[in-house]
C-alpha atoms as one frame of an Amber mdcrd trajectory, in Angstrom:
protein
   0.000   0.000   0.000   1.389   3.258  -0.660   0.962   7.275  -1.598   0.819
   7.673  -5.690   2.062  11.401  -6.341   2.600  13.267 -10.108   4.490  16.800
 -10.081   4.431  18.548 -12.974   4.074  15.473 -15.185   3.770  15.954 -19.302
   3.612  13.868 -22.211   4.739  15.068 -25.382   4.921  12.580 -28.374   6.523
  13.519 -31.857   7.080  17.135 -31.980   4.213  18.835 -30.629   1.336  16.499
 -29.295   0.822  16.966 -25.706  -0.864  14.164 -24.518  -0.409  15.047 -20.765
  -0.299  18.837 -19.833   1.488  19.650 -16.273  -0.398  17.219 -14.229  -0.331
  17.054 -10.365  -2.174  14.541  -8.788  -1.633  12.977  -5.281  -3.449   9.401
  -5.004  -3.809   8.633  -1.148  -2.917   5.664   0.458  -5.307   2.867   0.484
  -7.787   5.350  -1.927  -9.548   4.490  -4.741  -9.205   6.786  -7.844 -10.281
   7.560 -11.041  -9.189   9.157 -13.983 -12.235  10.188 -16.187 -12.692  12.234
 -19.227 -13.402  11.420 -23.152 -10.955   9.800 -25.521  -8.039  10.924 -26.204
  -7.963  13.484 -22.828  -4.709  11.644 -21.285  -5.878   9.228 -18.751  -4.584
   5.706 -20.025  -0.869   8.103 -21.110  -0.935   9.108 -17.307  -1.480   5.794
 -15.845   1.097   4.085 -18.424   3.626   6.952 -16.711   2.573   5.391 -13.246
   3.012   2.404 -14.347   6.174   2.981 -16.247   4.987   1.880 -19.959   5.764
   5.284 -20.868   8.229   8.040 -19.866   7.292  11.764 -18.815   8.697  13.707
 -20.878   9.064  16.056 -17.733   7.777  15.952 -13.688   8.090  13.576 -11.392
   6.051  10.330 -10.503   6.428   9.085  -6.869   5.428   5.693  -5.390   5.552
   6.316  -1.750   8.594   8.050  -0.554  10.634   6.933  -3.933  10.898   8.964
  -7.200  10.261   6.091  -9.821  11.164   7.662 -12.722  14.383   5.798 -13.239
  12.975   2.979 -12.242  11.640   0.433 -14.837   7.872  -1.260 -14.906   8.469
  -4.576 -13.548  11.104  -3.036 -10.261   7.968  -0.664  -9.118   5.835  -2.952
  -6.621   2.306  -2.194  -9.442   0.328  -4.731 -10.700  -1.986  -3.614 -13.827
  -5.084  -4.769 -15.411  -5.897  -4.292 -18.794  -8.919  -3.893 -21.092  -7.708
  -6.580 -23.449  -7.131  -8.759 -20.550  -4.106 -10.447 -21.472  -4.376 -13.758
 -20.625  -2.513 -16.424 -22.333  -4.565 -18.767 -24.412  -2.215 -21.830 -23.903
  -2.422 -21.241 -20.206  -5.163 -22.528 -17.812  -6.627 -20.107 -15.077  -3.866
 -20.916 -12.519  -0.824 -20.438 -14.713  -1.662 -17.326 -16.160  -2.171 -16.166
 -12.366   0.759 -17.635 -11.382   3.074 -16.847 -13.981   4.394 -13.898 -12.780
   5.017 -15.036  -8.811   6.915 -18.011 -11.192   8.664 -15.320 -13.226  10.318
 -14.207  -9.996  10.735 -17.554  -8.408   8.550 -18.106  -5.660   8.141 -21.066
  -3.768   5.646 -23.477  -5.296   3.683 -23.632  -1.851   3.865 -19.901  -1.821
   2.797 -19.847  -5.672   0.016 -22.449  -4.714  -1.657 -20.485  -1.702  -1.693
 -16.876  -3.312  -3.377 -18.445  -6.186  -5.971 -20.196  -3.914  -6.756 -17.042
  -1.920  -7.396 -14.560  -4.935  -9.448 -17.235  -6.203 -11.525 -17.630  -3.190
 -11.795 -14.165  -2.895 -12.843 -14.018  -6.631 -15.161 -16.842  -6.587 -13.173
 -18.495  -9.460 -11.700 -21.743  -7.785 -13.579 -23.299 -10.045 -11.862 -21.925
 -12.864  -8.556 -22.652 -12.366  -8.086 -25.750 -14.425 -10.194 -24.003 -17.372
  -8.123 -21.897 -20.448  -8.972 -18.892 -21.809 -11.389 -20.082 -24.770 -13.458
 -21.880 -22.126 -14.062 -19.184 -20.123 -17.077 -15.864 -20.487 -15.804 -12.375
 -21.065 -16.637 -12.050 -16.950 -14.511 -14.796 -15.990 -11.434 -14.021 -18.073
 -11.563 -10.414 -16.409 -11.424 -12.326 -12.753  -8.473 -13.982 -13.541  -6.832
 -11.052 -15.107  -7.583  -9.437 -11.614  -6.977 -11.983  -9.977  -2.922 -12.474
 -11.806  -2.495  -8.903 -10.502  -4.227  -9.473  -6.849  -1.643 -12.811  -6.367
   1.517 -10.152  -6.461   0.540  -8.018  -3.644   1.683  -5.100  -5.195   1.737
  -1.420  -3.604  -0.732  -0.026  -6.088  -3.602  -1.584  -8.786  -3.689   0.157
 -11.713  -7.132  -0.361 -14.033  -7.175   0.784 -17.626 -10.954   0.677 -18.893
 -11.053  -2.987 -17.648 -14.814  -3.483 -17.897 -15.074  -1.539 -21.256 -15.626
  -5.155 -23.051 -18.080  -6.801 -20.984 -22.008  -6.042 -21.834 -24.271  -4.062
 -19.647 -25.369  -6.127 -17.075 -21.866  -7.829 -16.737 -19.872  -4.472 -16.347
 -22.709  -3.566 -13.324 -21.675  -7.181 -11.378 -18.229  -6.911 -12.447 -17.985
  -2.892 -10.629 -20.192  -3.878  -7.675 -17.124  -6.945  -7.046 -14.261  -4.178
  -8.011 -16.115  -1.635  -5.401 -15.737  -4.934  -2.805 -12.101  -6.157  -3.508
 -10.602  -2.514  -3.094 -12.779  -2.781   0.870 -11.388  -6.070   1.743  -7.855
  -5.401  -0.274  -7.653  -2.205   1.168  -5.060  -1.084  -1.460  -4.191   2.129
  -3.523  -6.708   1.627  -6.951  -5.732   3.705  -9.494  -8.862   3.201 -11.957
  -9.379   4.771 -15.664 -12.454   4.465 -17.563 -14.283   7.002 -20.201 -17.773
   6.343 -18.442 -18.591   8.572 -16.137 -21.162   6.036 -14.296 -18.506   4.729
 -13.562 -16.245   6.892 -12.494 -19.559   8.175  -9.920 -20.062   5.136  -8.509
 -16.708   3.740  -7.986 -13.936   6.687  -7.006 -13.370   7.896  -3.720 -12.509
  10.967  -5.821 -12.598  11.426  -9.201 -10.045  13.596 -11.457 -11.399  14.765
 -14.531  -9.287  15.300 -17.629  -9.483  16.910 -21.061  -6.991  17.740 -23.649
  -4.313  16.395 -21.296  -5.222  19.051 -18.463  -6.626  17.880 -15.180  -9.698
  20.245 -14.873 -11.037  18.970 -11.562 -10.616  16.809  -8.726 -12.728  16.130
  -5.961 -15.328  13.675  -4.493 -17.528  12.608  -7.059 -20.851  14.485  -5.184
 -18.921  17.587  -4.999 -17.714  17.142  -9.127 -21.590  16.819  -9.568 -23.292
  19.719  -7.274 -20.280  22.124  -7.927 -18.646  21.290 -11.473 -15.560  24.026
 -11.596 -16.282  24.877 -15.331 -18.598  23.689 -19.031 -16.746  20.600 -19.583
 -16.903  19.412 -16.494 -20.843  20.126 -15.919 -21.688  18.327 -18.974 -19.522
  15.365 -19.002 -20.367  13.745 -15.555 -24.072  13.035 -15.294 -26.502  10.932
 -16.926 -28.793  12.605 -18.787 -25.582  15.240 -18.985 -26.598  18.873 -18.346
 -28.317  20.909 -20.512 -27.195  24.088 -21.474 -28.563  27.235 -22.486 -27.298
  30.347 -24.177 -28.731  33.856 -23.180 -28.391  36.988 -21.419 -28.800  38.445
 -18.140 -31.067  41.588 -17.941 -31.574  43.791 -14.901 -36.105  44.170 -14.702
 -37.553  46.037 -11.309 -34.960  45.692  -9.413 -34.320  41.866 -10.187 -32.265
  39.870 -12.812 -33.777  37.631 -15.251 -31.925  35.199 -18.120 -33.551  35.684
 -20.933 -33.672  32.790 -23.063 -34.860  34.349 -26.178 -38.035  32.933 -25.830
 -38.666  32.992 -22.528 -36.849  35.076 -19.391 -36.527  32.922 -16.125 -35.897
  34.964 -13.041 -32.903  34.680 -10.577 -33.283  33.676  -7.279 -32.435  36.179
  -4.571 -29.350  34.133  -3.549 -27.452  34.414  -7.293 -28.385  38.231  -7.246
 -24.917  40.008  -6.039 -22.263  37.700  -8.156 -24.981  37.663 -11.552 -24.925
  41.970 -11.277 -22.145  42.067 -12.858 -23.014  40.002 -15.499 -26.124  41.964
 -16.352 -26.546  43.117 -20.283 -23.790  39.884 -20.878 -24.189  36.939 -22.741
 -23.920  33.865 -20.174 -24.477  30.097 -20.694 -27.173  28.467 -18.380 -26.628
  24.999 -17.158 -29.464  23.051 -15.291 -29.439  19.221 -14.565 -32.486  16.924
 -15.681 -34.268  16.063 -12.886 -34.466  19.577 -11.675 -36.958  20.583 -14.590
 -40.577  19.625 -13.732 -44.099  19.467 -15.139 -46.008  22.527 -13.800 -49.124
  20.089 -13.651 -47.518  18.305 -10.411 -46.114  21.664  -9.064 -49.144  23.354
  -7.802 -47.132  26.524  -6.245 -44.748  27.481  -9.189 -44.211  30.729 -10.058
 -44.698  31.866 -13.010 -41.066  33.332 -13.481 -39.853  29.748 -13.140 -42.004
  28.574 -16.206 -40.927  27.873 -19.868 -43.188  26.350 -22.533 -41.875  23.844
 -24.386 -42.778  21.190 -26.945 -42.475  17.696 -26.711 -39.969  15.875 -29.298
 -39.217  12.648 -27.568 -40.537  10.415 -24.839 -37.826   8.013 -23.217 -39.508
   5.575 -20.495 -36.832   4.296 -18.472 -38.709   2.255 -15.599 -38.966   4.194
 -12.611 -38.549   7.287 -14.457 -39.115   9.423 -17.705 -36.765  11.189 -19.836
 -38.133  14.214 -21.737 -36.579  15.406 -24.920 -37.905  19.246 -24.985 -37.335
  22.045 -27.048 -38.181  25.752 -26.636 -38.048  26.755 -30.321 -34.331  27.950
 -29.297 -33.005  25.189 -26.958 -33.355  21.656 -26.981 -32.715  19.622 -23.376
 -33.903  16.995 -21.732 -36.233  16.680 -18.359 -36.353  13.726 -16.342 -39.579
  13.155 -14.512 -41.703  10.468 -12.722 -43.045   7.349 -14.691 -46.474   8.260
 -14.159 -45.493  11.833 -16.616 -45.457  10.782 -20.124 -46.987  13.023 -22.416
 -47.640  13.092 -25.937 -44.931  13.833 -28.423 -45.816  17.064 -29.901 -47.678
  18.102 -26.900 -46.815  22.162 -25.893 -46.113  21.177 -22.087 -45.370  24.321
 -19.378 -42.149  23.375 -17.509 -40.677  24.405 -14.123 -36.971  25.463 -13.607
 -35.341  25.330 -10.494 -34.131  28.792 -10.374 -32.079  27.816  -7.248 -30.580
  24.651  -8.485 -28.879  25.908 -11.996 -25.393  26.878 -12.663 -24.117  29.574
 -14.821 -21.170  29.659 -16.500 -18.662  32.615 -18.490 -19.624  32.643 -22.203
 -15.149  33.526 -22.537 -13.523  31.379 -20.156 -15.834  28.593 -19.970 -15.849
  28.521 -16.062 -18.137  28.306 -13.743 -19.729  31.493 -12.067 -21.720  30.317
  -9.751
């Protein structure tokens, strides 16, 4: 178990592509973290650093007290776990686990009882005569776990390993993940372009794009208070919608005006909006707090926005709403029993207290 720590870190490849911009990050010991953003933001490049596939091209990468840079991938105490899984074919189960512990020349009872405990842990002891062919997508990604859980290394380091596996499959497969890092109790590093994911698993989550870390925090406080546009619309499910429109001073109170509709502020926003009045600004406001006016019996009727209907998603226990003003197309999310008509005008309720707004130049958040 140990501290991860990046200073400075960058990646550039060729001439000019930065794959990792200046990155700091400090994983704490025994956490669970992980790197989210879109393809191609820098997340596997940063963890292949960690793990010493790649090189920085400049910072630091520590593993506990040590600088590792110098120090090559299979000397740094990290066991890794791939998408592809890597298992191989000729190999049952328990010599693919074990052929690393062999690689360094373990005792066979030594070899032997590792293998037996990740298995029982993993529910696979049942595998372990079995080869890769004879094994389900689920099962091969145990015993690729499992090969890295047998080495006892200081840190576990996850690229997109559930990224092959169908729906239901990748839900099992991150509830058991969630469970081995409580009983392992072992620095996770985990990287995966879903930010389900990412929500449900990280003790904190840092968010990349373009190679720059934008955020980092605990995934509730990434969610209520996203630090700028990116960030806001990438983690969530439905992802925020967004709005473009002005803020205009009207008796003594501020109002966004939509273009086809003007939504008043709540009392709260008033002193940091002012100086935004007669400026273009970008609303952001999160599905589920949009409702139908016909189950809010007090709204007021600066809150309201009519809308038309475009598409009706039922999703079991809930209702997603594909709406468009005329200007601005988003998406509600709303009880099961709420399911109008597509093409019905419906009047909708915004949470004036709930949304974000965010610079229409910089892109960050304003409050």
């Amino acid at each position: 178990m140990a501290q991860v720590s990046l200073k400075d870190v960058t990646k550039i490849f060729g001439e000019n592509i930065k794959a990792v911009d200046n990155i700091s990050l400090g994983i704490e010991n025994k956490e669970l973290m992980v790197l989210v953003g879109p393809s191609g933001c820098g997340k596997s490049t940063t963890l292949r650093i960690i793990a010493g596939l790649e090189n920085a091209t400049k910072g630091d990468v520590y593993i506990g007290p040590e600088r590792v840079n110098d120090i090559p991938a299979k000397d740094r105490n990290i066991a890794m776990v791939f998408q592809s899984y890597a298992l191989y074919p000729h190999m049952t189960s328990f010599e693919n686990m074990s052929f690393g512990l062999k690689l360094k020349h373990y005792p066979r009872t030594e070899i032997n009882r590792r293998v037996k405990e990740a298995a029982k842990i993993l529910s696979i002891e049942h595998l372990l005569n079995r080869r890769p062919r004879e094994l389900s997508g689920g099962e091969r990604q145990r015993i690729a776990v499992g090969r890295a859980i047998v080495r006892k290394p200081l840190v576990f380091l996850f690229d997109e390993p559930l990224s092959n596996l169908d729906a239901k499959l990748r839900l099992q497969m991150r509830t058991e993940l969630n469970k081995l890092h409580l009983r392992l109790q072992t620095t996770m590093i985990y990287v995966t372009h879903d930010q389900v994911e990412a929500m449900t698993m990280g003790d904190r989550i840092a968010v990349l794009c373009d190679g720059i870390l934008q955020q980092l925090d605990k995934p509730s406080a990434i969610y209520d208070h996203p630090i700028n546009k990116f960030v806001a619309g990438f983690i969530g499910s439905p992802p925020m919608n967004f709005m473009q429109g002005r803020i205009i001073k009207k008796d003594g109170h501020l109002y966004f005006d939509e273009g086809s509709a003007q939504l008043k502020l709540v009392a709260e926003t008033y002193n940091k909006m002012l100086a935004y009045a007669d400026q273009e600004v970008c609303l952001g406001i999160r599905a589920e707090d949009i409702y139908d006016r016909l189950f809010v019996s007090d709204a007021p009727a600066e809150n309201i926005i009519r809308v038309t209907c475009e598409i009706v998603e039922p999703m079991g226990s809930e209702v997603y709403l594909h709406l468009n003003t005329g200007r601005h197309a988003f998406i509600a999310r709303v009880g099961a029993h709420d399911q109008p008509s597509v093409g019905q005008d419906l009047e909708l309720v915004f949470d004036m207290s709930k949304v974000h707004f965010f610079n229409q130049g910089t892109q960050e958040t304003i409050i």
